[in-house]
C-alpha positions in Angstrom: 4.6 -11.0 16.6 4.4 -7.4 16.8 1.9 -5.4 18.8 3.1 -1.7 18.7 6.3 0.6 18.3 6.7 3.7 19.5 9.4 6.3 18.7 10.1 10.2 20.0 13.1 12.2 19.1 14.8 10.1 16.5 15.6 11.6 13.5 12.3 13.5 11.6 10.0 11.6 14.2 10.3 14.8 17.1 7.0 13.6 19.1 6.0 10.5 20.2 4.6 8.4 17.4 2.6 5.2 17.3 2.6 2.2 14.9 0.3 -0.5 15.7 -0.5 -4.0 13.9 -3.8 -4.5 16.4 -6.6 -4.9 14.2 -9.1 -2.4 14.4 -12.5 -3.6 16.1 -14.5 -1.0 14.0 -13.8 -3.5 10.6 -15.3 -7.0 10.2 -13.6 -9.5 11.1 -15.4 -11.3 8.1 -12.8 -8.7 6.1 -10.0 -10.6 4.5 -9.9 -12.5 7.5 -6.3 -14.5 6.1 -4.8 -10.6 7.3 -4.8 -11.2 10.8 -4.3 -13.7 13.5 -5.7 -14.0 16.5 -3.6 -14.7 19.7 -5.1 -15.4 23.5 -1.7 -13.5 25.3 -3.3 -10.1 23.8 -6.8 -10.6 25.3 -7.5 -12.4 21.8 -7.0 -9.0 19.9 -6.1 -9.9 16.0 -2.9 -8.9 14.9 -2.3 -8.2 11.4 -0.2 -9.7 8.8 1.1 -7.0 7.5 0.8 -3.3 6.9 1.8 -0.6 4.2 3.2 2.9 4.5 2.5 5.6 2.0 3.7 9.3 2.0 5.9 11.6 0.3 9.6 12.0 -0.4 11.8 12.9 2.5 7.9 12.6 4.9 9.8 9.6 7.5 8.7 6.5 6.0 12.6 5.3 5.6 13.6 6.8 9.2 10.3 4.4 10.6 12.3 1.5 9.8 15.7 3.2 10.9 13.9 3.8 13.8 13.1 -0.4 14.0 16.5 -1.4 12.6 18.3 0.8 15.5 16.4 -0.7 18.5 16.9 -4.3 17.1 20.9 -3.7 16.9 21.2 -1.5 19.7 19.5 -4.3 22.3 21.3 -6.8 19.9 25.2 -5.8 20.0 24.9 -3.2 23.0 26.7 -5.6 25.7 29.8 -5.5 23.4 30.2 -1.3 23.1 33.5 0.4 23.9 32.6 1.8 27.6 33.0 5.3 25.7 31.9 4.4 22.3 29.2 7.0 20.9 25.8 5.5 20.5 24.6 5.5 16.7 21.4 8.2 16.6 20.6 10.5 15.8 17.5 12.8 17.5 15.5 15.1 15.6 17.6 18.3 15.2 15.5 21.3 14.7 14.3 21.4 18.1 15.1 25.1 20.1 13.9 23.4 22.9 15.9 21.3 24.2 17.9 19.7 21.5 19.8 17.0 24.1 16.7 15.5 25.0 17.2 11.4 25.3 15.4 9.6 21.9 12.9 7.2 23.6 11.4 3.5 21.8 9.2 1.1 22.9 7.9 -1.7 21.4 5.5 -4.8 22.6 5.8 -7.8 21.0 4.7 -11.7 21.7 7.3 -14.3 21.8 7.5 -17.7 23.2 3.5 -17.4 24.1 4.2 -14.3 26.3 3.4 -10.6 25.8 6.3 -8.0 26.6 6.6 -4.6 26.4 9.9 -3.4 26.2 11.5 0.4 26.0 14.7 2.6 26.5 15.4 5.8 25.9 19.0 7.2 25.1 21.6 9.9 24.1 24.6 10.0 21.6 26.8 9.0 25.0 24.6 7.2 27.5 21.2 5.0 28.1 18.8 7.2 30.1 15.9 4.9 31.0 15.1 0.9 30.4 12.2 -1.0 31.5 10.7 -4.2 30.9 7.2 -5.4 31.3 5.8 -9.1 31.3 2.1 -10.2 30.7 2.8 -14.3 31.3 -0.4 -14.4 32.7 -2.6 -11.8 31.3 -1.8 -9.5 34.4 1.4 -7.3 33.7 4.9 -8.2 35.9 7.2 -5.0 36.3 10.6 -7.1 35.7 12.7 -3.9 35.9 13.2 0.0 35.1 16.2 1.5 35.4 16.2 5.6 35.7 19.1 7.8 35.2 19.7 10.0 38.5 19.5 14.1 37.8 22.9 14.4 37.8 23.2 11.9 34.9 26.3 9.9 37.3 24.1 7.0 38.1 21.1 5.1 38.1 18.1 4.0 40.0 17.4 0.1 39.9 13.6 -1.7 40.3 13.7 -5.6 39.9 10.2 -6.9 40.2 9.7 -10.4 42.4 8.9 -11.8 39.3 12.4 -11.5 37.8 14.5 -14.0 38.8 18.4 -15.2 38.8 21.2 -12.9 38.9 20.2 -9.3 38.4 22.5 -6.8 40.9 26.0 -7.9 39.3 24.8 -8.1 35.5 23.4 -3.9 36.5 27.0 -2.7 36.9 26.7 -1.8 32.9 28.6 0.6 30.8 26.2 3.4 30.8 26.2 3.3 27.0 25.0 -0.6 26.9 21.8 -2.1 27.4 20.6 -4.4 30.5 18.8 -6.6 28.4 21.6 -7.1 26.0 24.0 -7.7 29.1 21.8 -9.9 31.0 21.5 -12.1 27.6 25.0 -12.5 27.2 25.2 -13.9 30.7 22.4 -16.1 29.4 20.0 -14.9 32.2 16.7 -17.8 31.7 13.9 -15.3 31.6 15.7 -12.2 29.4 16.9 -14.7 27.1 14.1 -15.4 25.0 12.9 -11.1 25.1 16.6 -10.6 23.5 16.0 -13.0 20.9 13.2 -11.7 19.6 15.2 -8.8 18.9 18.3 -10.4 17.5 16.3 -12.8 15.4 12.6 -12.8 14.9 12.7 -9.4 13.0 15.1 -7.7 10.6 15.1 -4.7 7.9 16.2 -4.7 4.1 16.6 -1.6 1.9 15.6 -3.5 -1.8 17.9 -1.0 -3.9 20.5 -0.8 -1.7 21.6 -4.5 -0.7 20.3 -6.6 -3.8 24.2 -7.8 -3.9 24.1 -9.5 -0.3 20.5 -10.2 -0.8 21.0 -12.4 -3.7 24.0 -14.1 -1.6 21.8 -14.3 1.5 18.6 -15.8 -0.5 21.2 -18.2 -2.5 22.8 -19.6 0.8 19.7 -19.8 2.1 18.7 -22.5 -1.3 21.7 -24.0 -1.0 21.7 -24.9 2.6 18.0 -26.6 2.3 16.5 -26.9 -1.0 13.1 -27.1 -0.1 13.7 -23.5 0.6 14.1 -23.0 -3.3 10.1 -24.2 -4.2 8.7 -19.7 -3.2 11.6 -18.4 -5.5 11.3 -21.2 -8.2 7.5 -20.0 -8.5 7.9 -16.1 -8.4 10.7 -16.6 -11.0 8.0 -18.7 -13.4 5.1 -16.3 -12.8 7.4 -12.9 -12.9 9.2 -14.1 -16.5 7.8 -15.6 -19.0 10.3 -18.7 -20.1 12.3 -19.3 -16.7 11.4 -23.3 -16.2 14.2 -23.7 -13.4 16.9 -22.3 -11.4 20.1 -24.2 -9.9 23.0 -23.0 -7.0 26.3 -24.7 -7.4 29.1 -24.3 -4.9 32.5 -23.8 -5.1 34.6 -23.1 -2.2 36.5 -20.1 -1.5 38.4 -17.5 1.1 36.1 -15.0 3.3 38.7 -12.4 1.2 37.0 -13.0 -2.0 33.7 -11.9 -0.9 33.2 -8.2 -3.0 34.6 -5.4 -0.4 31.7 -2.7 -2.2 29.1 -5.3 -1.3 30.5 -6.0 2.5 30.9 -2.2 2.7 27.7 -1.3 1.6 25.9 -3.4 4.2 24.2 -2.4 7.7 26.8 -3.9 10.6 24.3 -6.7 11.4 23.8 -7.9 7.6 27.7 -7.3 7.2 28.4 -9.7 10.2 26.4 -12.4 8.9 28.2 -12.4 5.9 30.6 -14.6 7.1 28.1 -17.5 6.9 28.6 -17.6 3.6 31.9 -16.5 3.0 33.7 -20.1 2.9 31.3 -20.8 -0.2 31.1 -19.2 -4.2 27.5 -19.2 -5.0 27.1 -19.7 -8.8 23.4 -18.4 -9.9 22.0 -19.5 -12.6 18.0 -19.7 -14.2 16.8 -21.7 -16.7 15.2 -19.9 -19.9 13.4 -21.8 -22.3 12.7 -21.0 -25.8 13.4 -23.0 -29.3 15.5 -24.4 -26.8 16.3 -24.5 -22.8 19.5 -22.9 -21.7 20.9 -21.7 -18.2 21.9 -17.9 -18.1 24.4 -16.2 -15.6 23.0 -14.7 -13.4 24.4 -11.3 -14.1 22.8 -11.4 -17.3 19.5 -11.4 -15.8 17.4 -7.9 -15.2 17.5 -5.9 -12.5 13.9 -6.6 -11.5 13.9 -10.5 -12.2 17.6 -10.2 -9.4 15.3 -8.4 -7.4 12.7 -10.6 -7.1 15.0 -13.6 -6.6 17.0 -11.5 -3.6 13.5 -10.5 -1.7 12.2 -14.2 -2.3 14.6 -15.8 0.6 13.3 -13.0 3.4 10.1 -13.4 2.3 10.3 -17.6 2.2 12.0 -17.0 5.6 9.3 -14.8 7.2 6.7 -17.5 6.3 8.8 -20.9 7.7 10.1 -19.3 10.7 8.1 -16.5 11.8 10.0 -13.4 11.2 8.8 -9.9 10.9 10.6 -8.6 8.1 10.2 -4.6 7.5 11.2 -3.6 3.6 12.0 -0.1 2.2 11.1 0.8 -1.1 9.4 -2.4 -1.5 8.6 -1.3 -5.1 12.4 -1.0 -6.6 12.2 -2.4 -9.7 9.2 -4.6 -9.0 6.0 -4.8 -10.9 2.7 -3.5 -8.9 1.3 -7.6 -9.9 4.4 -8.9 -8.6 4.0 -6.9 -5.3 0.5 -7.9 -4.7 1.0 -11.7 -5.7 4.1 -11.7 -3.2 1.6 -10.2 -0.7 -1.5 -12.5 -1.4 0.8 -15.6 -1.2 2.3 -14.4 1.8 -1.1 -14.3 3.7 -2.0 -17.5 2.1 1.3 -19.5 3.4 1.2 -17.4 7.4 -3.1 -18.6 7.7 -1.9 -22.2 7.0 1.4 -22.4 9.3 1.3 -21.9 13.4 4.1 -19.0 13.2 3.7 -15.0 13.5 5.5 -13.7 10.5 4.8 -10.1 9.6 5.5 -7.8 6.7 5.7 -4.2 6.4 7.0 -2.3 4.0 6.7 1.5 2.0 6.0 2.1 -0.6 4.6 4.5 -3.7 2.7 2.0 -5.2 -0.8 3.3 -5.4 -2.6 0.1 -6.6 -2.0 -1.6 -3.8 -4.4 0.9 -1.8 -6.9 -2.4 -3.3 -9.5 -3.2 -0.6 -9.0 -6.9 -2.2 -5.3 -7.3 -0.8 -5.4 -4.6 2.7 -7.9 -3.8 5.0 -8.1 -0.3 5.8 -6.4 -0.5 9.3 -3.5 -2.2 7.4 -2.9 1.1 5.5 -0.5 3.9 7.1 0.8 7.7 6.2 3.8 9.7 7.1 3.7 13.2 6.6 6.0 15.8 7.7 4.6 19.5 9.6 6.3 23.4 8.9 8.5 22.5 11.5 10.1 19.5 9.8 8.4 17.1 12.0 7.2 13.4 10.9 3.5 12.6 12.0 2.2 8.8 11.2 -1.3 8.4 11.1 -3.3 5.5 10.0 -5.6 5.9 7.3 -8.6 5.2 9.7 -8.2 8.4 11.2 -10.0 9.4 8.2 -13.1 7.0 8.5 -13.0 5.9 4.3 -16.6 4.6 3.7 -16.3 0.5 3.2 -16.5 1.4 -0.1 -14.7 4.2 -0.8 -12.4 4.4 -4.1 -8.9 5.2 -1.4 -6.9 5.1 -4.8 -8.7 7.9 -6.2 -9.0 9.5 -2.3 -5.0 9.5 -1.4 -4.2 11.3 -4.9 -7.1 14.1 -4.6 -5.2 14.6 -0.8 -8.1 13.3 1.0 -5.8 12.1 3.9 -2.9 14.0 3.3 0.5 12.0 2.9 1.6 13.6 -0.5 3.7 16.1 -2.1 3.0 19.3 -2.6 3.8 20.6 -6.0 1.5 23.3 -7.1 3.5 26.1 -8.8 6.5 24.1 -9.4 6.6 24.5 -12.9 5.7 28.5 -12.6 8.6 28.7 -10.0 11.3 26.5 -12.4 
């Protein structure tokens, strides 16, 4: 599960920012206690579920989870870079400063029973810094840091007594890859399991960009076990009135028949997986009843029912294996009541199972700020300063009353986090 991310110079975000899914110990824990978890590697601190991010056009809620998507395929592909390949980011760029400065991340997480905390920091030509904490015992481990020398010609190596196996050899790295990604490639025991968090337990979708792949993704993920299919079969019956089924056939096919505008609209890690399903046609189709039952093509269906039915898989998937799955623009072309039955079923399904899936998404929606679906430390805000600069806050900052209408507080600008329009029409 996530514990905390934290992100300085990368795109809008200029300072260090914090995002944390510890529950706060100034609510109840008597308050929607299916929202959290509890877990003894974190002192028996209660993680959350989930957590929602309000704020403006253009404020940084999208470059949060660019922010999340770039660590996760940085530490996951790094080990395979071109020795002078540039590195994808981009730093915040209206900085008189010093705009070269490194971007930096870290991020602590629990895997495999263990607490890590995990960071880097890097340029658009070479990794700066890297360092790797483990808590296997309650008690932190140093397993190594790795600082870049003033000159920026070499680096300074710390391996901990903890940190077993082969470590010297795997550090004589491309300066533009990652020593966790290398060290996994060589499938080092104890980084292992840290890099698979990365490369597996969490992942990032953009709902209006990649429904094409999505609906692919979520239909191979039906077709390969249909057990899978019972979430989506029940958000298709509650979201449209008249769907009594829906059934994937197969037909197979060459990788080159998969739609070049969908491979080339996808992230590289989404665009690699593609090929999972590329042997395979997957025909779509939904069951409408009326004076009588028919099955529809799937292209004839509306945008938000194709929606729902991509976002279903993730979401099923987050809930049988654990995944933290971070949406943008969770409320394309889906109902508010959709959004908050998905949400209410997904902390139904994650209090019954023994795995740490989260959600966490942005969003515009303002009835979801619903004390009956979020506690108020599950509620976040991006904003940006005069300087262009993203701040994320959470909405405890603000102390709301237990109480407190936050609907009604959020669009009077009680705690910031939205746009300011006044004189807009005078001005047009």
């Amino acid at each position: 599960m996530l514990i905390e991310f934290r992100v300085k110079n990368f795109r809008s975000y200029r300072d260090e920012q914090v995002f944390s899914m510890v529950a706060s110990s100034s609510i109840s824990g008597k308050t929607l206690p299916e929202n959290m978890t509890k877990t003894a590697v974190f002192s028996n601190h209660r993680l959350l579920r989930s957590a929602v991010i309000y704020g403006p056009n253009a404020s940084g809620k999208s470059n949060l989870m660019e922010a999340f998507g770039f660590v996760r395929i940085f530490v996951k592909n790094s080990y395979k870079r071109e020795p002078d390949s540039e590195i994808p980011l981009q730093p915040f760029l209206l900085n008189e400063v010093n705009p070269n400065q490194p971007a930096e991340f870290e991020i602590t997480f629990v895997q495999d029973g263990v607490r890590y905390q995990y960071g880097f920091s890097a340029d658009q030509t070479r990794v700066h810094d890297e360092w790797l904490f483990a808590y296997p015992h309650g008690a932190p481990q140093k397993w190594f840091e790795r600082r870049i020398t003033e000159d920026l010609s070499d680096y300074t190596w710390y391996f901990g007594p903890s940190l077993k196996g082969e470590k010297q050899r795997l550090a004589s790295l491309s300066q533009n890859a990652l020593f966790l990604s290398v060290a996994a490639t060589f499938n080092h025991k104890q980084l292992t399991p840290v890099y698979r968090w990365f490369s597996q337990k969490f992942r990032g979708i953009r709902l209006s960009e990649m429904s094409n792949y999505l609906e692919l993704w979520t239909a191979n993920y039906i077709h390969k076990n249909h057990e899978n299919a019972s979430l989506t079969r029940h958000l298709m019956r509650f979201a449209d009135i008249g769907v009594k089924g829906l059934k994937i056939e197969a037909e197979t096919h060459s990788e080159q028949n998969i739609p070049q505008k969908v491979l080339a609209a996808l992230p590289e890690e989404l665009r690699e997986s593609a090929t999972s399903v590329s042997g395979t046609q997957l025909d779509i189709q939904l069951n409408h009843a009326g004076e009588i039952e028919k099955y529809f093509d799937f292209d004839d269906e509306s945008l938000g029912t194709r929606r729902l039915f991509a976002l279903s898989g993730p979401w099923n998937n987050a809930i049988n294996e654990g995944h933290i799955l971070f949406i943008d623009e969770l409320d394309a072309s889906l109902h508010p009541i959709l959004i908050k039955e998905l949400l209410l079923l997904f902390n139904k399904a994650m209090a019954d199972t023994e795995f740490g899936g989260q959600i966490i998404f942005n969003t515009h929606d303002v009835t979801l700020l619903d004390s009956a679906i979020f506690r108020r430390d599950q509620i976040w805000f991006t904003e940006k300063d005069k300087q262009g600069a993203t701040h994320l806050y959470p909405l405890l900052d603000y102390s709301p009353r237990k109480n407190e209408s936050l609907v009604k507080g959020y669009l009077q600008g009680r705690y910031g986090a939205i746009p300011f329009v006044e004189g807009m029409l005078e001005a047009f």
